[in-house]
C-alpha positions in Angstrom: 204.6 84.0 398.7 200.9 84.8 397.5 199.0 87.1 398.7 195.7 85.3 399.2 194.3 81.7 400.2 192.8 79.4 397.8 189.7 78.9 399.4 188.5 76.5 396.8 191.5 74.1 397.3 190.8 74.4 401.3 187.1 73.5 400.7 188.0 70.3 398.8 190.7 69.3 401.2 188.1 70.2 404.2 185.2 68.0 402.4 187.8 65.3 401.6 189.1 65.2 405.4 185.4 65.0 406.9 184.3 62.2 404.5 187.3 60.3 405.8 186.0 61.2 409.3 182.7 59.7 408.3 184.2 56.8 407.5 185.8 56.3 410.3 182.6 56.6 412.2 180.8 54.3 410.3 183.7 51.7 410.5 183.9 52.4 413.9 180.4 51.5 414.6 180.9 48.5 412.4 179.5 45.2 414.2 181.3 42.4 413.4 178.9 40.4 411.1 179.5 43.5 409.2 180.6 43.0 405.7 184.1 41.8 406.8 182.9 38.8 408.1 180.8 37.9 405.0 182.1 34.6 403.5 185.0 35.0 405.9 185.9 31.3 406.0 187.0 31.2 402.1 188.8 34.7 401.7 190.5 35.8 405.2 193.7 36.3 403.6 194.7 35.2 407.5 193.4 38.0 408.8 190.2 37.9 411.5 187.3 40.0 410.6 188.7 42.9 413.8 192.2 42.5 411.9 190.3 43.2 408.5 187.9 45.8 409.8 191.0 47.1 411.6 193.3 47.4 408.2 191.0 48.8 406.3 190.6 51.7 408.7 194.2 52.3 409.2 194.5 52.3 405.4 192.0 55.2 404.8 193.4 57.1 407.8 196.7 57.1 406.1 194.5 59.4 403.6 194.5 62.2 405.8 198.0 63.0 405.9 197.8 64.6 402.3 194.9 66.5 402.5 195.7 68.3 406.1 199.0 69.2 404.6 197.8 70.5 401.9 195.4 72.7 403.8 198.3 73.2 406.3 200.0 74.6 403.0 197.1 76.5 401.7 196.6 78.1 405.0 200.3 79.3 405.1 199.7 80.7 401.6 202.9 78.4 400.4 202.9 76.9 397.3 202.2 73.4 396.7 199.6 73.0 398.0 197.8 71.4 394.5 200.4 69.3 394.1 200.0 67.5 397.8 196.3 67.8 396.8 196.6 65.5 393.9 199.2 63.3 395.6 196.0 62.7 398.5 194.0 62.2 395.0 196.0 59.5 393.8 196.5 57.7 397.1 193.1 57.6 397.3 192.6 55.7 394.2 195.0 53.2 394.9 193.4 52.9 398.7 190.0 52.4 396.8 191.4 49.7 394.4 193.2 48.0 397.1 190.6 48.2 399.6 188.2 46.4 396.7 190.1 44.0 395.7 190.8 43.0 399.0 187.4 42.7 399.8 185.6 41.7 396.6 185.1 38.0 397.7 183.0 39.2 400.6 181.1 41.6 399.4 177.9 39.9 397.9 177.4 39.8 394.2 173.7 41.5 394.7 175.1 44.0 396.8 177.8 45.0 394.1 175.6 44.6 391.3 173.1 47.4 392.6 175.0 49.3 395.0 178.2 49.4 393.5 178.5 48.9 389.7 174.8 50.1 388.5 175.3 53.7 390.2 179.1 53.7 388.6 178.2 53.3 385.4 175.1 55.4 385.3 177.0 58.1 387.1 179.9 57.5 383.9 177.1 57.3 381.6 175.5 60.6 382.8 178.9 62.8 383.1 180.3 61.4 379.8 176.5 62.7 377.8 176.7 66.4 379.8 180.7 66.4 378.6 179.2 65.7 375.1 177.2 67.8 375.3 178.6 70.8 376.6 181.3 70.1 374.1 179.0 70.2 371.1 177.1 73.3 372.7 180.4 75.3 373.4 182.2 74.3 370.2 179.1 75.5 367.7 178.6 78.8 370.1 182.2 79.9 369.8 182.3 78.7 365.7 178.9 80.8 365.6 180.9 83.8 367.6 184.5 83.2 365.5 182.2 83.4 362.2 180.9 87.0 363.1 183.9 88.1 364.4 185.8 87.3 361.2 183.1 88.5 358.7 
């Protein structure tokens, strides 16, 4: 058993959890000439826009299950816990792809051109420069470091 608590572990399952709260409350509070009901005539998929709204909630709410186990886990110092962690992770992903898919025909192309696909690929394009860049930096600091060391 260990002998202390991964408190970073327990603050991303904790953050994790309460955005899936969040969610719920905004789907919740969802009217239903929401988004779900957005061109519902030519992609229902035979399901009404409470039956959509409805599996889409039950869906993320699955989600939970990992994460409080893992904190459960984390909590009881038992190991694991990372590994339950990156099972909620990759759930996740497949409830996000499923989730869009599902709903791409509804959503508006506007709305996923600058809400949706803009942000994504400047957040990619911003991440994947500071990687670069930290690379470059860290890689001529410790060549600059391994060539004193060695002279």
């Amino acid at each position: 058993m260990n002998a202390s608590i991964d408190y970073g572990l327990l603050s991303v399952n904790a953050g994790i959890i309460g955005a899936i709260f969040v969610f719920f409350a905004i789907a919740a509070m969802a009217p239903n000439f929401s988004m779900f009901n957005h061109n519902s005539e030519s992609c229902s998929y035979g399901l009404s826009v409470e039956e959509s709204q409805i599996a889409v909630t039950v869906s993320v709410g699955i989600l939970l299950v990992p994460f409080a186990l893992s904190s459960i886990l984390v909590l009881l110092k038992q190991n694991g816990a990372s590994i339950v962690t990156s099972m909620g992770f990759g759930l996740l992903l497949v409830a996000a792809m499923v989730i869009l898919t599902s709903l791409s025909c509804r959503i508006p192309s506007n709305f996923f051109v600058f809400a949706m696909l803009i942000p994504a690929i400047a957040t990619v394009s911003v991440m994947a420069f500071l990687f670069a860049t930290k690379k470059v930096w860290f890689s001529a600091k410790g060549t600059k470091q391994f060539a004193e060391s060695t002279a």
